[in-house]
Chimera marker file (.cmm) of the C-alpha trace (Angstrom):
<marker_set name="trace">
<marker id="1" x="136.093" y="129.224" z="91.229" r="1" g="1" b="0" radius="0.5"/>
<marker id="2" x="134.377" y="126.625" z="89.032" r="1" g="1" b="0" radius="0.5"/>
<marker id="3" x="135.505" y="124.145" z="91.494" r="1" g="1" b="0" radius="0.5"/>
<marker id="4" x="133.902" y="125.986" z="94.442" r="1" g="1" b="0" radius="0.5"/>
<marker id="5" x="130.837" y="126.239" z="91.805" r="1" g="1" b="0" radius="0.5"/>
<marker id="6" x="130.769" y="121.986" z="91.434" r="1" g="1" b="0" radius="0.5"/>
<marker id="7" x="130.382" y="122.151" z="95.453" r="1" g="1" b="0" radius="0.5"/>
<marker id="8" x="127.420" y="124.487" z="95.937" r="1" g="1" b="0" radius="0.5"/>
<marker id="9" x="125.941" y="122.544" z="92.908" r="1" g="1" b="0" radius="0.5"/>
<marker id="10" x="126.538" y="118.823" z="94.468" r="1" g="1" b="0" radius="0.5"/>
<marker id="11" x="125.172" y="120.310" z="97.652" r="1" g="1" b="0" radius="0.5"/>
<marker id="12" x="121.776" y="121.587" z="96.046" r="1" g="1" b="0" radius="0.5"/>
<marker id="13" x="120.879" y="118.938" z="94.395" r="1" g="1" b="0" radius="0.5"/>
<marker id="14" x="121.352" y="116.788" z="97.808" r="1" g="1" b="0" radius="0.5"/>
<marker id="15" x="118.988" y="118.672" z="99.238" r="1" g="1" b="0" radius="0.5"/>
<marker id="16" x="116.658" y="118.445" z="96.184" r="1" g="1" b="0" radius="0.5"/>
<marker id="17" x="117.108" y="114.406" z="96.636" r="1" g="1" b="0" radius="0.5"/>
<marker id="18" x="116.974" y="114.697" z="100.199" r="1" g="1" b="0" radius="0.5"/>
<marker id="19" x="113.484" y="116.692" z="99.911" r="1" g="1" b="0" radius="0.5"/>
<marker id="20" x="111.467" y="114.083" z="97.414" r="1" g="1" b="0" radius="0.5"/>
<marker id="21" x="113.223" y="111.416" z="99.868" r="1" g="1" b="0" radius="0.5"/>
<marker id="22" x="111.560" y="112.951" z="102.708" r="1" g="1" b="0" radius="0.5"/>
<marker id="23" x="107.657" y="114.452" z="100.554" r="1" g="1" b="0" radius="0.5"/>
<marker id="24" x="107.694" y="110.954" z="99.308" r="1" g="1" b="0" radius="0.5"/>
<marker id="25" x="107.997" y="109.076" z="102.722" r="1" g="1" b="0" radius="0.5"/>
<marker id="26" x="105.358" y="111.811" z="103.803" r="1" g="1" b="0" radius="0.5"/>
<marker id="27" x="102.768" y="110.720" z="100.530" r="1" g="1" b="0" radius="0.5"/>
<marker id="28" x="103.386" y="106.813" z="101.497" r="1" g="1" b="0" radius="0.5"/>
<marker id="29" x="102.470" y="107.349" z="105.468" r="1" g="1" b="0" radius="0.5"/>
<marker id="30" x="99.455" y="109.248" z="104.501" r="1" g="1" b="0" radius="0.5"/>
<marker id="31" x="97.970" y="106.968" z="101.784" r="1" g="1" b="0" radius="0.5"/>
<marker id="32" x="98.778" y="103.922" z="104.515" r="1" g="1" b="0" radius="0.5"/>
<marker id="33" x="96.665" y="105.968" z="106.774" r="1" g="1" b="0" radius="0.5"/>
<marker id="34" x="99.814" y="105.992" z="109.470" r="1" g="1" b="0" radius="0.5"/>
<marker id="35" x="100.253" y="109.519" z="109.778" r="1" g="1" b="0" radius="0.5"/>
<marker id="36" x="99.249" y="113.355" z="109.068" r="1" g="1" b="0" radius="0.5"/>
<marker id="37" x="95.359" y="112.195" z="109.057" r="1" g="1" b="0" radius="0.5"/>
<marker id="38" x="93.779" y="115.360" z="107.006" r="1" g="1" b="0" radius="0.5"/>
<marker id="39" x="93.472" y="115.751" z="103.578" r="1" g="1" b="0" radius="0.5"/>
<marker id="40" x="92.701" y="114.038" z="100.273" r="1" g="1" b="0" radius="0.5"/>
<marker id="41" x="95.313" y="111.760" z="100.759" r="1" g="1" b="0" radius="0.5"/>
<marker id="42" x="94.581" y="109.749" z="103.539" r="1" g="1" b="0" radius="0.5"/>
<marker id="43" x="93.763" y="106.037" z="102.934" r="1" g="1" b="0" radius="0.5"/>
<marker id="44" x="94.295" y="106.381" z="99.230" r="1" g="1" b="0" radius="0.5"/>
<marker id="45" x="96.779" y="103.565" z="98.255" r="1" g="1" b="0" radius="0.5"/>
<marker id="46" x="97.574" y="105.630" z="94.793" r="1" g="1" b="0" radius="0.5"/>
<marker id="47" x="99.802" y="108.044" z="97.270" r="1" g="1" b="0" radius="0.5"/>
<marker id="48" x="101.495" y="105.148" z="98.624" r="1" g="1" b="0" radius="0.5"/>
<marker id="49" x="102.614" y="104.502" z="94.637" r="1" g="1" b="0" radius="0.5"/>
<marker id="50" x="103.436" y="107.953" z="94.009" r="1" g="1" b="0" radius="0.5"/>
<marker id="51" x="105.055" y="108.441" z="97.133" r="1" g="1" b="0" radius="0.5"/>
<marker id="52" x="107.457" y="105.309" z="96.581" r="1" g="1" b="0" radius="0.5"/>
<marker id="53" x="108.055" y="106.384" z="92.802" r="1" g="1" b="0" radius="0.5"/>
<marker id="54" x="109.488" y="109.758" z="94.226" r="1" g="1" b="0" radius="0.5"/>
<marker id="55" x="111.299" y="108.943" z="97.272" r="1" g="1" b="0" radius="0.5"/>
<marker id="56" x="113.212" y="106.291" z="94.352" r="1" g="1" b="0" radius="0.5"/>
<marker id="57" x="113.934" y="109.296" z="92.311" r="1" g="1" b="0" radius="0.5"/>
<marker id="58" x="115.273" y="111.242" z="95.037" r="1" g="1" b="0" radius="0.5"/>
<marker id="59" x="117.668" y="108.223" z="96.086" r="1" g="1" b="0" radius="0.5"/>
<marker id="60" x="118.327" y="108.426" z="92.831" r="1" g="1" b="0" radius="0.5"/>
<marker id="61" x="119.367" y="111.963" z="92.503" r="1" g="1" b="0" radius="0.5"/>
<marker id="62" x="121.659" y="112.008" z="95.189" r="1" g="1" b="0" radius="0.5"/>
<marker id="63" x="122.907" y="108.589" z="94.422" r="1" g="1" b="0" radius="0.5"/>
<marker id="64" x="123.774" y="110.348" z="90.667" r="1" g="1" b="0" radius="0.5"/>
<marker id="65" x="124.869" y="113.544" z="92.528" r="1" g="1" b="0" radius="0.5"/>
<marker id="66" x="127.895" y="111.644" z="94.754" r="1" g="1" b="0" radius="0.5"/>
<marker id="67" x="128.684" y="109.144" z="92.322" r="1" g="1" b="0" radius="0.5"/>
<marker id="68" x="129.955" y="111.248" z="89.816" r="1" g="1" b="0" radius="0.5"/>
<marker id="69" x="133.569" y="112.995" z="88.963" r="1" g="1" b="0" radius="0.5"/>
<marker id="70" x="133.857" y="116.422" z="88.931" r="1" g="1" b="0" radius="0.5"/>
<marker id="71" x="135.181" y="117.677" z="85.539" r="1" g="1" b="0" radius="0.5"/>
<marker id="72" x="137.104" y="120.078" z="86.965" r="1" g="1" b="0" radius="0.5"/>
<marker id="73" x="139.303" y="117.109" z="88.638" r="1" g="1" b="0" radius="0.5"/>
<marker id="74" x="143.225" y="117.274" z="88.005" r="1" g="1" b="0" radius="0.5"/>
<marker id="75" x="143.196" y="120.671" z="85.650" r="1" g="1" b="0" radius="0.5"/>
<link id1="1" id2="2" r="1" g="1" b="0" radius="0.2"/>
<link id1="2" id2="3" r="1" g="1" b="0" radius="0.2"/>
<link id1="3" id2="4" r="1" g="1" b="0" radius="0.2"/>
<link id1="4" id2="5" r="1" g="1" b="0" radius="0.2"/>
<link id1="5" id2="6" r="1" g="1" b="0" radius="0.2"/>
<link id1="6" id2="7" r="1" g="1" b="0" radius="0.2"/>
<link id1="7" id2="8" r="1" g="1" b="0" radius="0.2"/>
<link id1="8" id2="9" r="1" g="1" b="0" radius="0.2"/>
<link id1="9" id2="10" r="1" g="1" b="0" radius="0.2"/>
<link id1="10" id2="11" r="1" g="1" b="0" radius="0.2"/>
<link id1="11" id2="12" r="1" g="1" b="0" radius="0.2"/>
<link id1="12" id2="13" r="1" g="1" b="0" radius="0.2"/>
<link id1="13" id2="14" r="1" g="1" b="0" radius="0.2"/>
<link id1="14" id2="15" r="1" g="1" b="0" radius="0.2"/>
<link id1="15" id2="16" r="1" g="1" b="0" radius="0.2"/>
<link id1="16" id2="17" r="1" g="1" b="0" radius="0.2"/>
<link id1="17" id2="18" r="1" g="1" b="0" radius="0.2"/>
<link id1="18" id2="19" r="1" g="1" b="0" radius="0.2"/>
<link id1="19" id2="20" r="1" g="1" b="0" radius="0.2"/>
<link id1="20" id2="21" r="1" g="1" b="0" radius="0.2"/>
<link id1="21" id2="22" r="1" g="1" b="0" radius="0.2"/>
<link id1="22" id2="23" r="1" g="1" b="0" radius="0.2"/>
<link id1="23" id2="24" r="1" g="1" b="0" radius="0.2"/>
<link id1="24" id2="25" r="1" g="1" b="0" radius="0.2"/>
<link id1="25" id2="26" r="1" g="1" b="0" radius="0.2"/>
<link id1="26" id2="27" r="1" g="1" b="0" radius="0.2"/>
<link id1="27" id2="28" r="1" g="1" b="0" radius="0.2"/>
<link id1="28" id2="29" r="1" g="1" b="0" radius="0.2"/>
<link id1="29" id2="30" r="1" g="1" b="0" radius="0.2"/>
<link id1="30" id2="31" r="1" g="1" b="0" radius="0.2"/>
<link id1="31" id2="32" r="1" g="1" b="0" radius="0.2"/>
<link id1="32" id2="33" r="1" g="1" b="0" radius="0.2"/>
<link id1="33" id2="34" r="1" g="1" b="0" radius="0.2"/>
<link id1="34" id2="35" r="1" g="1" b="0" radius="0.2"/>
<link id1="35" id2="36" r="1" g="1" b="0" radius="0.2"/>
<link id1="36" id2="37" r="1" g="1" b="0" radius="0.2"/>
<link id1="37" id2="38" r="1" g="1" b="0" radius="0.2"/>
<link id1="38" id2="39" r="1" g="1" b="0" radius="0.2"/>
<link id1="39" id2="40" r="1" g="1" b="0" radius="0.2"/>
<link id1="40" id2="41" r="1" g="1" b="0" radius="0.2"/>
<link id1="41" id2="42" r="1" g="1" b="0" radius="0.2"/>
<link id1="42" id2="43" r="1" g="1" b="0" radius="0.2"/>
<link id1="43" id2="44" r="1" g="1" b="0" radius="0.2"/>
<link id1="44" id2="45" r="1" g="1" b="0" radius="0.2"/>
<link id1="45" id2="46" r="1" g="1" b="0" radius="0.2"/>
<link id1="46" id2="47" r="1" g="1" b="0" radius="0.2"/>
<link id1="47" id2="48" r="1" g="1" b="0" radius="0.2"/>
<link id1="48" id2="49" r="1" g="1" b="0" radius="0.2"/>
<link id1="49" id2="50" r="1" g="1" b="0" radius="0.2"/>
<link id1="50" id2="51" r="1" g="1" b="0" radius="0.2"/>
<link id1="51" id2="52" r="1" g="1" b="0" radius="0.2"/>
<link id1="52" id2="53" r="1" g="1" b="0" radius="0.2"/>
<link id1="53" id2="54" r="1" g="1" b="0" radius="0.2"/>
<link id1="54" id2="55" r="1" g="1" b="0" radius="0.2"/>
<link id1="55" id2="56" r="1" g="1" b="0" radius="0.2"/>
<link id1="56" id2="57" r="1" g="1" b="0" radius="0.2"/>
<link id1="57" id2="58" r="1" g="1" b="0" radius="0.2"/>
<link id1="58" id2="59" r="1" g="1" b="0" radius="0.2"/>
<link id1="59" id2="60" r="1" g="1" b="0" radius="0.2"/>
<link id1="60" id2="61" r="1" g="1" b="0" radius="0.2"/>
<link id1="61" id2="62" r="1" g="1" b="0" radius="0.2"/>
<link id1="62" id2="63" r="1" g="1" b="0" radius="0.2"/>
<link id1="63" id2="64" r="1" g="1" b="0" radius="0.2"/>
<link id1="64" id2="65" r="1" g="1" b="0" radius="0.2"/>
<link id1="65" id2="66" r="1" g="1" b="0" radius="0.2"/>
<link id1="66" id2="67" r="1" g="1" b="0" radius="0.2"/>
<link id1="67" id2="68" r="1" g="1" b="0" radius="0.2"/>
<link id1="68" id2="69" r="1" g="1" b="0" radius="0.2"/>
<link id1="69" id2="70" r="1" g="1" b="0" radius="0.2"/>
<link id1="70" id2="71" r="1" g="1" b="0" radius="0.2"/>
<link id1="71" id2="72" r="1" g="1" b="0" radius="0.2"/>
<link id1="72" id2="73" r="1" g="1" b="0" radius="0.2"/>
<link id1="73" id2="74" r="1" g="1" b="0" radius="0.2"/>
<link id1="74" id2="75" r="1" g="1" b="0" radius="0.2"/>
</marker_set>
């Protein structure tokens, strides 16, 4: 069970890495001005910062995530 538990676990917090990944690459096209053209956003280079900052931390999380060995391992 708590293995099974690890799994669903690892997977959801892929997904959660995955996600900023993907929001951040969508905050750095919109403050280059490449892409999704409405909004407060656009042109502002601050979202190309932010945007970089989170799509690190979501490498990071799923980096983390994949890396690690599960505790339950060889009881």
């Amino acid at each position: 069970m708590n293995e099974i538990f690890n799994g669903i676990m690892r997977g959801i917090s892929s997904l959660l890495g995955l996600g900023m990944v993907a929001l951040g690459g969508i905050w750095i096209l919109q403050g280059l001005n490449l892409a999704f053209r409405v909004g407060f956003m656009v042109g502002d280079k601050q979202w190309v910062l932010w945007g970089a900052l989170l799509a690190l931390v979501g490498i990071a999380q799923i980096w983390w995530t994949n890396s690690r060995e599960s505790y339950y391992k060889g009881k």
